[in-house]
mmCIF file of the C-alpha atoms, coordinates in Angstrom:
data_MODEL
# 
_entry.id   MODEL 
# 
loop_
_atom_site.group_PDB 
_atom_site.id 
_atom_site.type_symbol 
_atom_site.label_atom_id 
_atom_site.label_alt_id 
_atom_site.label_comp_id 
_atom_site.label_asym_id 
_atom_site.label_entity_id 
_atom_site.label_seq_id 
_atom_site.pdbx_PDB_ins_code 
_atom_site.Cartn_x 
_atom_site.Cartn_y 
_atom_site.Cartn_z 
_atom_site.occupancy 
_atom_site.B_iso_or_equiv 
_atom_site.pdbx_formal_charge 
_atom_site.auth_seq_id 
_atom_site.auth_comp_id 
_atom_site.auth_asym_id 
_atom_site.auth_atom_id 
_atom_site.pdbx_PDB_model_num 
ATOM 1  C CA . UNK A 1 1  ? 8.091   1.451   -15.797 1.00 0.00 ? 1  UNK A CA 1 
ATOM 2  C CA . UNK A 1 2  ? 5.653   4.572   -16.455 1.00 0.00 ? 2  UNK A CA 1 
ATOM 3  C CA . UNK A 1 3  ? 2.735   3.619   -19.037 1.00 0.00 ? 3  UNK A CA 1 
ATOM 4  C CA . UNK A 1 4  ? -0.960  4.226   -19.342 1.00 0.00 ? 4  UNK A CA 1 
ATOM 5  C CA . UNK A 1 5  ? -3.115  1.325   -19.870 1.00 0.00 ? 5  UNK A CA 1 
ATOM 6  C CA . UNK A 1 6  ? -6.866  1.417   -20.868 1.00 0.00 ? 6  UNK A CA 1 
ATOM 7  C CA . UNK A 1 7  ? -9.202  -0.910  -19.342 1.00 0.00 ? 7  UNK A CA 1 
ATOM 8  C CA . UNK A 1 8  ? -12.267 -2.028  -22.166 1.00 0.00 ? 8  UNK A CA 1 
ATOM 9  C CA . UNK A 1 9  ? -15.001 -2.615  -19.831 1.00 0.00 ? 9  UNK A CA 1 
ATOM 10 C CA . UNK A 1 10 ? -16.713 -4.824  -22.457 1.00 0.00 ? 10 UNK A CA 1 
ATOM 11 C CA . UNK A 1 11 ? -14.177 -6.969  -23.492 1.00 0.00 ? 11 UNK A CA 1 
ATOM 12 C CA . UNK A 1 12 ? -12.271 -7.508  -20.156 1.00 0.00 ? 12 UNK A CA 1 
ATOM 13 C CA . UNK A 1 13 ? -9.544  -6.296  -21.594 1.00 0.00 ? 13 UNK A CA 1 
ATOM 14 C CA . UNK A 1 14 ? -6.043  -4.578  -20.839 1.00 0.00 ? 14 UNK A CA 1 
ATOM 15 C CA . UNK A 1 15 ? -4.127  -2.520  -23.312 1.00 0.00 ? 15 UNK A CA 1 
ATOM 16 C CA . UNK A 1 16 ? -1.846  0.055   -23.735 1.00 0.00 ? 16 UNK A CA 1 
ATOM 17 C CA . UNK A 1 17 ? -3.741  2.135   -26.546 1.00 0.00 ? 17 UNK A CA 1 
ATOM 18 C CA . UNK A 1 18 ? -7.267  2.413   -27.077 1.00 0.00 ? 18 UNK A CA 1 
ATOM 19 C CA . UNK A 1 19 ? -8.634  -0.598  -28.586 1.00 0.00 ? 19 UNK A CA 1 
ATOM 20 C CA . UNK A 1 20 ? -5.175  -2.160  -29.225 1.00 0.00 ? 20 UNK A CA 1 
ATOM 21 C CA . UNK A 1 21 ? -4.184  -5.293  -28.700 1.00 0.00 ? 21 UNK A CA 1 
ATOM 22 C CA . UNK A 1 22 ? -3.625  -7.128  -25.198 1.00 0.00 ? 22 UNK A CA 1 
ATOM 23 C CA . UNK A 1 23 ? -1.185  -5.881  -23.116 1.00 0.00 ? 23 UNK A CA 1 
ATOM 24 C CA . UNK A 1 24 ? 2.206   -7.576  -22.511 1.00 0.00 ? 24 UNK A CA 1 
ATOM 25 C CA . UNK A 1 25 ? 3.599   -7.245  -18.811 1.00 0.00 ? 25 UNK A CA 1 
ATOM 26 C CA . UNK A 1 26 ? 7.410   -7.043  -18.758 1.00 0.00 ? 26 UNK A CA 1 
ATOM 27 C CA . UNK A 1 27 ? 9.419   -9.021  -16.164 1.00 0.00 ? 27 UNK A CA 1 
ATOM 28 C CA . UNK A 1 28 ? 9.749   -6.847  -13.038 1.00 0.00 ? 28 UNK A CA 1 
ATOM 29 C CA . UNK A 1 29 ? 12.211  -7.177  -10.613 1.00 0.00 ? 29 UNK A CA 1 
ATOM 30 C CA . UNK A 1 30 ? 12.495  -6.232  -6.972  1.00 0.00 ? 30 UNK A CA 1 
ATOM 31 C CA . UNK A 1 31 ? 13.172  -2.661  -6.411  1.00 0.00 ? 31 UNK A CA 1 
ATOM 32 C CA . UNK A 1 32 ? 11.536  -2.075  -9.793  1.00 0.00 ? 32 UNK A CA 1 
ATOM 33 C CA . UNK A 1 33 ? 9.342   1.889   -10.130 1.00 0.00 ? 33 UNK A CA 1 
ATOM 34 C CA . UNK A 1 34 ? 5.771   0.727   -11.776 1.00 0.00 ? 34 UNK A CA 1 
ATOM 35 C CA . UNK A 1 35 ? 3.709   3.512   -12.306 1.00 0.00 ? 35 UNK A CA 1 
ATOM 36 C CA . UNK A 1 36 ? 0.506   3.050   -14.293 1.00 0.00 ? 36 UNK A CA 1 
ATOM 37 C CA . UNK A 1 37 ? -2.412  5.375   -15.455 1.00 0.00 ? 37 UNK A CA 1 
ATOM 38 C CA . UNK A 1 38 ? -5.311  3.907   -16.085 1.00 0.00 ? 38 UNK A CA 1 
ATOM 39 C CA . UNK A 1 39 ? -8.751  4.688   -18.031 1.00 0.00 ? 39 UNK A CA 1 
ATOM 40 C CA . UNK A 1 40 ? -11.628 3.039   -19.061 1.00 0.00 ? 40 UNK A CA 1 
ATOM 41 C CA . UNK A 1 41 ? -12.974 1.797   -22.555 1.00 0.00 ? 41 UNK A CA 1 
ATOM 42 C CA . UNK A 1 42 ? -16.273 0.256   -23.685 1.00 0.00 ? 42 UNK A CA 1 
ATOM 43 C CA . UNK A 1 43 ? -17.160 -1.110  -27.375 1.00 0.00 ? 43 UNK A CA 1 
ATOM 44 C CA . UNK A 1 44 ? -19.905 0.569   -28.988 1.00 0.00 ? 44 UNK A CA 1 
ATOM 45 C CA . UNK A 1 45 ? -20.762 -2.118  -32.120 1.00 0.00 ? 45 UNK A CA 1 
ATOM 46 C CA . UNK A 1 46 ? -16.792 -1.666  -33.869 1.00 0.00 ? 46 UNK A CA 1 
ATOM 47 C CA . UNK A 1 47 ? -15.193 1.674   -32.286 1.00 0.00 ? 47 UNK A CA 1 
ATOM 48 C CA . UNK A 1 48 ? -13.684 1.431   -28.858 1.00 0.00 ? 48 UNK A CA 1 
ATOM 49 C CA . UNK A 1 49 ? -14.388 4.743   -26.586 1.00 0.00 ? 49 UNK A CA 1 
ATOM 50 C CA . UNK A 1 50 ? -12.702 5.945   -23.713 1.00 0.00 ? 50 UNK A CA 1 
ATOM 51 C CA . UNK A 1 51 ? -15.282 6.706   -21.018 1.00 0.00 ? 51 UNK A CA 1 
ATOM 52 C CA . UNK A 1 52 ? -15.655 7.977   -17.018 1.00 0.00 ? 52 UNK A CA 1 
ATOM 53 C CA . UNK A 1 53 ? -16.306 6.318   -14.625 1.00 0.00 ? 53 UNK A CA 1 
ATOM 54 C CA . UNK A 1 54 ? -16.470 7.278   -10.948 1.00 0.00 ? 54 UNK A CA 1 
ATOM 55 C CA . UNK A 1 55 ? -14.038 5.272   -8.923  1.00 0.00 ? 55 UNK A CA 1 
ATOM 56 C CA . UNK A 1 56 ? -15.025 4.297   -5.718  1.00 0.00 ? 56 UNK A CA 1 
ATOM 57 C CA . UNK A 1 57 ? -13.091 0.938   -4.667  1.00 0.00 ? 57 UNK A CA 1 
ATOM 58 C CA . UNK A 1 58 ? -9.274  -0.294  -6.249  1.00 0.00 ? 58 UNK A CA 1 
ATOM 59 C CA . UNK A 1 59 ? -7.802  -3.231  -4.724  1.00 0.00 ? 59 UNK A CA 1 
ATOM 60 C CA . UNK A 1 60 ? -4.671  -3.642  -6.471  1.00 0.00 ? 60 UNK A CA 1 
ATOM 61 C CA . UNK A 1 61 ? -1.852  -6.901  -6.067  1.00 0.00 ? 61 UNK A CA 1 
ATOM 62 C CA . UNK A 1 62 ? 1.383   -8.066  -7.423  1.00 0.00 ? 62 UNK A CA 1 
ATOM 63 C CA . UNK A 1 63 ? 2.629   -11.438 -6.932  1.00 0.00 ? 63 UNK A CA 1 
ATOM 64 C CA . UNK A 1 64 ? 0.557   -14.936 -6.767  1.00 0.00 ? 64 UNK A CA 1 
ATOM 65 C CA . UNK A 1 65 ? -3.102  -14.150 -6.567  1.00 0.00 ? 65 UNK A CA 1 
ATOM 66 C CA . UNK A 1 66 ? -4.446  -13.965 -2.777  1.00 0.00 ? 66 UNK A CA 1 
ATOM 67 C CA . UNK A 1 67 ? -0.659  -13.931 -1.646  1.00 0.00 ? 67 UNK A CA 1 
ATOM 68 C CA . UNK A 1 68 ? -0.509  -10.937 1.102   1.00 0.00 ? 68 UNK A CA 1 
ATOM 69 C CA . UNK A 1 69 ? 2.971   -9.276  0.929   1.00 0.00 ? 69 UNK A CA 1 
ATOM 70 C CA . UNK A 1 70 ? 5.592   -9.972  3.854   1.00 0.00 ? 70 UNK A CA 1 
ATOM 71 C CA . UNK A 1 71 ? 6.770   -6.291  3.361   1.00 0.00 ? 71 UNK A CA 1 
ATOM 72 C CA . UNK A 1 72 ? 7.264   -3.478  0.823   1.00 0.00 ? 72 UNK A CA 1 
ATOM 73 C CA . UNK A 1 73 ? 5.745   0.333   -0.014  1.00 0.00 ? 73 UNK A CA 1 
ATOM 74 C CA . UNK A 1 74 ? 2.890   1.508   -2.392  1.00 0.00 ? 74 UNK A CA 1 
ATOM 75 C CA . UNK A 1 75 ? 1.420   4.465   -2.734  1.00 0.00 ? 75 UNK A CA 1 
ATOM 76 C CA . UNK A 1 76 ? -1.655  5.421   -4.845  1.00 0.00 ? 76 UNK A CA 1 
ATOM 77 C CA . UNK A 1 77 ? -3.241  8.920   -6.326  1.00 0.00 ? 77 UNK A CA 1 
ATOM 78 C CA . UNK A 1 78 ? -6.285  8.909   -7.675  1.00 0.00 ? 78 UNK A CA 1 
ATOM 79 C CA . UNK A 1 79 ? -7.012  12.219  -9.788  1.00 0.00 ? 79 UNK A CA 1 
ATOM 80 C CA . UNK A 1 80 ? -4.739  15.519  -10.458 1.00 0.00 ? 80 UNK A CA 1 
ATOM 81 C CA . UNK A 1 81 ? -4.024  16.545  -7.159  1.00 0.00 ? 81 UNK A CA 1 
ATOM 82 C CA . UNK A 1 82 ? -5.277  14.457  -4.193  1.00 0.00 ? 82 UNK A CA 1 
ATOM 83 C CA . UNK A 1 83 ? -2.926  13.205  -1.588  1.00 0.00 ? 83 UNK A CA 1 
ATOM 84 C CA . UNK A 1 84 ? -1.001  10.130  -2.027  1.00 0.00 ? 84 UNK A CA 1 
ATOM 85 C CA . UNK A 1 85 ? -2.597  7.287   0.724   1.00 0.00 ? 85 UNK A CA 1 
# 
């Protein structure tokens, strides 16, 4: 799965076009690729607007919430060109 997904900072939102509706996780299944881009929105009165924000902290989990994986990889880029961590 490759898809870029806007985060609306107002509503709390997730989509995958600005100011579109909610977005709709498929199943994934062990083994599965996920790669994800993600930017940021805010509502100004009706229009939604993509904005920047400076990125600092990402914590990032798949699976039950507060589960800690037994074992697996990740990576994650941040930017054009940085190195993967």
């Amino acid at each position: 799965m490759q898809t870029l997904l806007y985060a609306n900072l107002t509503s709390r939102k997730l989509s995958d076009s600005l100011g579109g509706p909610d977005f709709d996780w498929p199943e994934l299944i062990e083994g599965d690729t996920v790669q994800i881009g993600l930017r940021f929105a805010q509502t100004l009165g009706d229009q939604d607007l993509e904005i920047e924000r400076h990125v600092r902290l990402v914590r990032a989990s798949l699976g039950r919430l507060d589960t800690r994986p037994g074992s697996g990889q990740w990576a994650i880029q941040i930017g054009t060109d940085p190195p993967e961590v």
